[in-house]
Backbone as ProteinMPNN parsed JSONL, in Angstrom:
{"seq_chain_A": "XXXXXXXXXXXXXXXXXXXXXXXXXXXXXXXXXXXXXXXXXXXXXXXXXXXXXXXXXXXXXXXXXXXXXXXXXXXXXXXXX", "coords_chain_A": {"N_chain_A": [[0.859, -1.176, 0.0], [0.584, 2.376, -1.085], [1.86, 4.883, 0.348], [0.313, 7.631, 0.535], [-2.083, 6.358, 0.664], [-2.327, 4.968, 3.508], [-1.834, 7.12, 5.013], [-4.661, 8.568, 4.733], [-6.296, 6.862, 5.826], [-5.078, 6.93, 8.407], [-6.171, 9.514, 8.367], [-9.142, 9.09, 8.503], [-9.603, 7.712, 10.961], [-8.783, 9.545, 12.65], [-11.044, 10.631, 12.443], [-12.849, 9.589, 12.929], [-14.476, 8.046, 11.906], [-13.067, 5.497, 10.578], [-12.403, 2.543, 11.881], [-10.325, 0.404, 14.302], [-9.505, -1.345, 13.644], [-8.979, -1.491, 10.994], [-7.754, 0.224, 10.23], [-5.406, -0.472, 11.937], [-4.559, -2.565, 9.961], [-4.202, -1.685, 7.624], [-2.256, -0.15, 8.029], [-0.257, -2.433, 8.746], [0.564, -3.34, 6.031], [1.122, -1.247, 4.739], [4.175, 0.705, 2.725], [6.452, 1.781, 4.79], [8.847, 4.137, 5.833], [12.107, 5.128, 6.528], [15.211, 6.364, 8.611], [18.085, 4.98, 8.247], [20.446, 3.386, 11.007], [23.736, 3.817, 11.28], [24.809, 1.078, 11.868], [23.401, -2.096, 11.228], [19.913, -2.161, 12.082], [17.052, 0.099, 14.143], [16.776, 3.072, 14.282], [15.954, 4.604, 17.831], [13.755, 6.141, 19.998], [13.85, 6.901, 23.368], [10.733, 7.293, 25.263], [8.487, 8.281, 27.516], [6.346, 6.833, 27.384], [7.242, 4.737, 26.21], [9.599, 3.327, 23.893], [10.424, 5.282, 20.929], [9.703, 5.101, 17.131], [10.909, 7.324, 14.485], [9.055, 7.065, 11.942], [8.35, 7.222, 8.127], [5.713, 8.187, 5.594], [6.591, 8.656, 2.991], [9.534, 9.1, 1.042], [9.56, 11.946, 0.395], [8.619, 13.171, 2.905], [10.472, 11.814, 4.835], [12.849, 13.386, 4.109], [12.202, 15.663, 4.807], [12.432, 15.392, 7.26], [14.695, 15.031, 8.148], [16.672, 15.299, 6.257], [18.935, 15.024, 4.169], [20.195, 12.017, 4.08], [20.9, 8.123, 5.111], [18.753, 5.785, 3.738], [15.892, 3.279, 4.647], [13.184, 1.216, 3.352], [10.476, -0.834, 4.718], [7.664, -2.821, 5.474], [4.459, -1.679, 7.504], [3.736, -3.546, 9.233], [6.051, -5.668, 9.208], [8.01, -3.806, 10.867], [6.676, -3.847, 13.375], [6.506, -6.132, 13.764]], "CA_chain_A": [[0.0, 0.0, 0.0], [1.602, 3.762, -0.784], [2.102, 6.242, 2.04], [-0.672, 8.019, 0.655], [-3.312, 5.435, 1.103], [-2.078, 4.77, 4.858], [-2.48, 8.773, 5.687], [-5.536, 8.641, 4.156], [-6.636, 6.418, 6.793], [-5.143, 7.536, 9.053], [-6.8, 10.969, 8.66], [-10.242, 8.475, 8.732], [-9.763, 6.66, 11.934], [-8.971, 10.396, 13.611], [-12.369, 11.9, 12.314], [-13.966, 8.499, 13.845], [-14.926, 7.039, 10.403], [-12.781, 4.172, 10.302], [-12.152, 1.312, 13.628], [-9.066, 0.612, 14.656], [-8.998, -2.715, 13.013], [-8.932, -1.512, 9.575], [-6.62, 0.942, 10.687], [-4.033, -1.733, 12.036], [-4.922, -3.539, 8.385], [-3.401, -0.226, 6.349], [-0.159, 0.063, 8.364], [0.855, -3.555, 8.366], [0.474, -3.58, 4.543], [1.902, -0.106, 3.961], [5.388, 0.505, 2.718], [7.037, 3.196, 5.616], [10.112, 4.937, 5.59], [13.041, 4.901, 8.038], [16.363, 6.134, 8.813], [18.83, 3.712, 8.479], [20.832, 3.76, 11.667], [25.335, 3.135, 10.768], [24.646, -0.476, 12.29], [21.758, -2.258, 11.454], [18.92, -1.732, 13.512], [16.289, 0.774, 13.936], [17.139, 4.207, 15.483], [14.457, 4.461, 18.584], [14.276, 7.355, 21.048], [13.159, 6.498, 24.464], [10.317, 8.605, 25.517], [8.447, 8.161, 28.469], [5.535, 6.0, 26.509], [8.407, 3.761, 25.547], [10.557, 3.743, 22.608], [9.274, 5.723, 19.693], [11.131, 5.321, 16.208], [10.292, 7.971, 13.712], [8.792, 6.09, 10.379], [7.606, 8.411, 7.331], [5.03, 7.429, 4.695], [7.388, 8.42, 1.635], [10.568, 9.274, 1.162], [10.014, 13.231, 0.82], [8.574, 13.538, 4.05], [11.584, 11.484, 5.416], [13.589, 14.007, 3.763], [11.821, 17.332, 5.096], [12.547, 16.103, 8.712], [15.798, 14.215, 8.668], [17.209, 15.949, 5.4], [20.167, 13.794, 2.986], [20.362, 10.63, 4.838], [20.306, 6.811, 4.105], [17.383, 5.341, 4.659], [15.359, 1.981, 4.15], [11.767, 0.794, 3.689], [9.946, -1.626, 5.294], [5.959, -2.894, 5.419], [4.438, -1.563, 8.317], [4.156, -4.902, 9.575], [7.832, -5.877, 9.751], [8.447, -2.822, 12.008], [5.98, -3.975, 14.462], [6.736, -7.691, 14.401]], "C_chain_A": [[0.898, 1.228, 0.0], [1.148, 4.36, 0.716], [0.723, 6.893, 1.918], [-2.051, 7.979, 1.106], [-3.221, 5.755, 2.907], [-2.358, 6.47, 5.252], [-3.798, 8.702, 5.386], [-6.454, 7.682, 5.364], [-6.462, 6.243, 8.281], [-6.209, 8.619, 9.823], [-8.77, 10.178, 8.708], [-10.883, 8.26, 9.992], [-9.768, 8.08, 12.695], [-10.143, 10.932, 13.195], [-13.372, 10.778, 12.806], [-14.645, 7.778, 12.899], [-14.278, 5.985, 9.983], [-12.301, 3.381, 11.917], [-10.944, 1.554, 13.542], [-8.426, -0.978, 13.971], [-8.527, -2.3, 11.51], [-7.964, -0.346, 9.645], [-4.766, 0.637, 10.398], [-3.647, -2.382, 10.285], [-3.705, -2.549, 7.569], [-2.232, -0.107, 7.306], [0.429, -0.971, 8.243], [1.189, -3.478, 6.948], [0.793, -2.243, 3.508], [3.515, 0.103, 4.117], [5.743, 2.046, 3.608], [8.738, 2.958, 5.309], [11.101, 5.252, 6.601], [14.156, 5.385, 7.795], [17.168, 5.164, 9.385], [20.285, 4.706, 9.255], [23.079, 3.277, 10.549], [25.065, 1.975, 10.768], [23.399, -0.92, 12.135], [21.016, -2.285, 12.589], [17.799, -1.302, 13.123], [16.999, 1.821, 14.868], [15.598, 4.287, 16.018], [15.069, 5.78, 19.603], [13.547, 6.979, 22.362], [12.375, 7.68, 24.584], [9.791, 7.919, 26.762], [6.742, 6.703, 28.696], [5.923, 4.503, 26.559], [9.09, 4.442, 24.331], [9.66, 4.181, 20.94], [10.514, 5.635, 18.4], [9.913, 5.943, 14.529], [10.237, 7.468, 12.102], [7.833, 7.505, 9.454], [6.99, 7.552, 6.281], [5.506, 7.744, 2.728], [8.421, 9.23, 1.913], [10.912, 11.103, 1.309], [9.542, 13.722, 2.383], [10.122, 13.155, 5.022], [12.574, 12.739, 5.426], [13.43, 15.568, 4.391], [12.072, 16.953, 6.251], [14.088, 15.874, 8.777], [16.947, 14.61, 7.45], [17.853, 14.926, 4.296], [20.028, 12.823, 4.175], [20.042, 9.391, 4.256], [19.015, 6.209, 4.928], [16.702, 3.954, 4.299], [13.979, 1.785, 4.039], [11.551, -0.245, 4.289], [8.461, -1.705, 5.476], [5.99, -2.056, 7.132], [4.656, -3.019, 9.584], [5.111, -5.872, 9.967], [8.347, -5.03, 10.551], [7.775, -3.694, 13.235], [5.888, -5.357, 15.062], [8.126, -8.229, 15.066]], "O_chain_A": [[1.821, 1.318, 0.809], [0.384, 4.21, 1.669], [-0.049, 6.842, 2.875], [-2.836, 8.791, 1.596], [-3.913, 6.602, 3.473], [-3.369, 6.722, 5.907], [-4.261, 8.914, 6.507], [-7.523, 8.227, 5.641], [-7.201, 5.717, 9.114], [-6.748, 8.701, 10.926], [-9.629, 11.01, 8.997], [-12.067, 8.435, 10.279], [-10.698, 8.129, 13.5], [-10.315, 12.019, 13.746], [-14.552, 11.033, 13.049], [-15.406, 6.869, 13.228], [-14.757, 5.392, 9.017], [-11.893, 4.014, 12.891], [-10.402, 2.502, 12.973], [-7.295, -1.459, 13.893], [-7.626, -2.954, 10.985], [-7.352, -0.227, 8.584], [-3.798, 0.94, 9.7], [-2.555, -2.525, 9.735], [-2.609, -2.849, 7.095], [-1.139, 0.083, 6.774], [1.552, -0.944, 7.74], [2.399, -3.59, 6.75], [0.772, -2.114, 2.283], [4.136, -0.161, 5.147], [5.398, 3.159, 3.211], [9.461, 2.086, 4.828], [10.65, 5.716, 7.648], [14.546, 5.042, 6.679], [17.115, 4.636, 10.496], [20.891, 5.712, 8.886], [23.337, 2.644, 9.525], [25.001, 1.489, 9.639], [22.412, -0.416, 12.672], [21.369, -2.401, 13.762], [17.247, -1.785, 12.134], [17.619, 1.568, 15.901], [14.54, 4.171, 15.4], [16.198, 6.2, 19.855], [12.361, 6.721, 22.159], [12.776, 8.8, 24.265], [10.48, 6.995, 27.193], [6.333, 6.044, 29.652], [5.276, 3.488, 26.818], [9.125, 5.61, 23.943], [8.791, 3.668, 20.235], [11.707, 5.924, 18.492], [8.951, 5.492, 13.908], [11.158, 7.498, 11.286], [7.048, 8.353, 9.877], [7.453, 6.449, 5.99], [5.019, 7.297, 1.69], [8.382, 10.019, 2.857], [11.86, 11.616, 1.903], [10.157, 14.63, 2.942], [10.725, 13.975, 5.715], [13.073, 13.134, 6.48], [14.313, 16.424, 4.434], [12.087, 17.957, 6.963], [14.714, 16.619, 9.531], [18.102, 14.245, 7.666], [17.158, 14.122, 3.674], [19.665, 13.273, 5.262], [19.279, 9.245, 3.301], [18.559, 6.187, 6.071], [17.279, 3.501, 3.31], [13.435, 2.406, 4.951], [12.597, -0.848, 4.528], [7.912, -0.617, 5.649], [6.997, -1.852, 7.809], [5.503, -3.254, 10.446], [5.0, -6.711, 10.861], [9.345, -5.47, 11.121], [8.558, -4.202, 14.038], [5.483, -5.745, 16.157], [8.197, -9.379, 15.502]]}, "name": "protein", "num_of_chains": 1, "seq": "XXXXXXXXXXXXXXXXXXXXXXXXXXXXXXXXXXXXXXXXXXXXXXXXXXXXXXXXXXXXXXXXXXXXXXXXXXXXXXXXX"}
């Protein structure tokens, strides 16, 4: 699924028009966007939540927070498993 789709439902589930199941559905099966740490991994930031690790839904957003950098994709789904 693009990035677009997944915002797109996103912006659903916050106006209360879509569950949370069909929600979950569109992030496992969407391709997100990551900085790739030197060492493999994931870069994660502890917050107080837990560990949050900042994923973007295409590559120019990646780029407007985190600028030139390497980076990798991944389904949502493989992040979270």
């Amino acid at each position: 699924m693009h990035g677009s789709s997944f915002v797109r439902h996103i912006r659903l589930h916050a106006s209360g028009r879509e569950d949370d199941e069909s929600l979950l559905t569109a992030m496992v099966e969407s391709t997100i966007f990551c900085r790739a740490p030197k060492h493999p991994g994931l870069l994660a930031v502890a917050t107080s939540q837990g560990p949050w690790i900042a994923a973007y839904t295409s590559e120019i957003n990646l780029a407007r927070h985190a600028g030139a950098c390497r980076w990798f994709t991944a389904t949502g789904g493989d992040l979270v498993s």
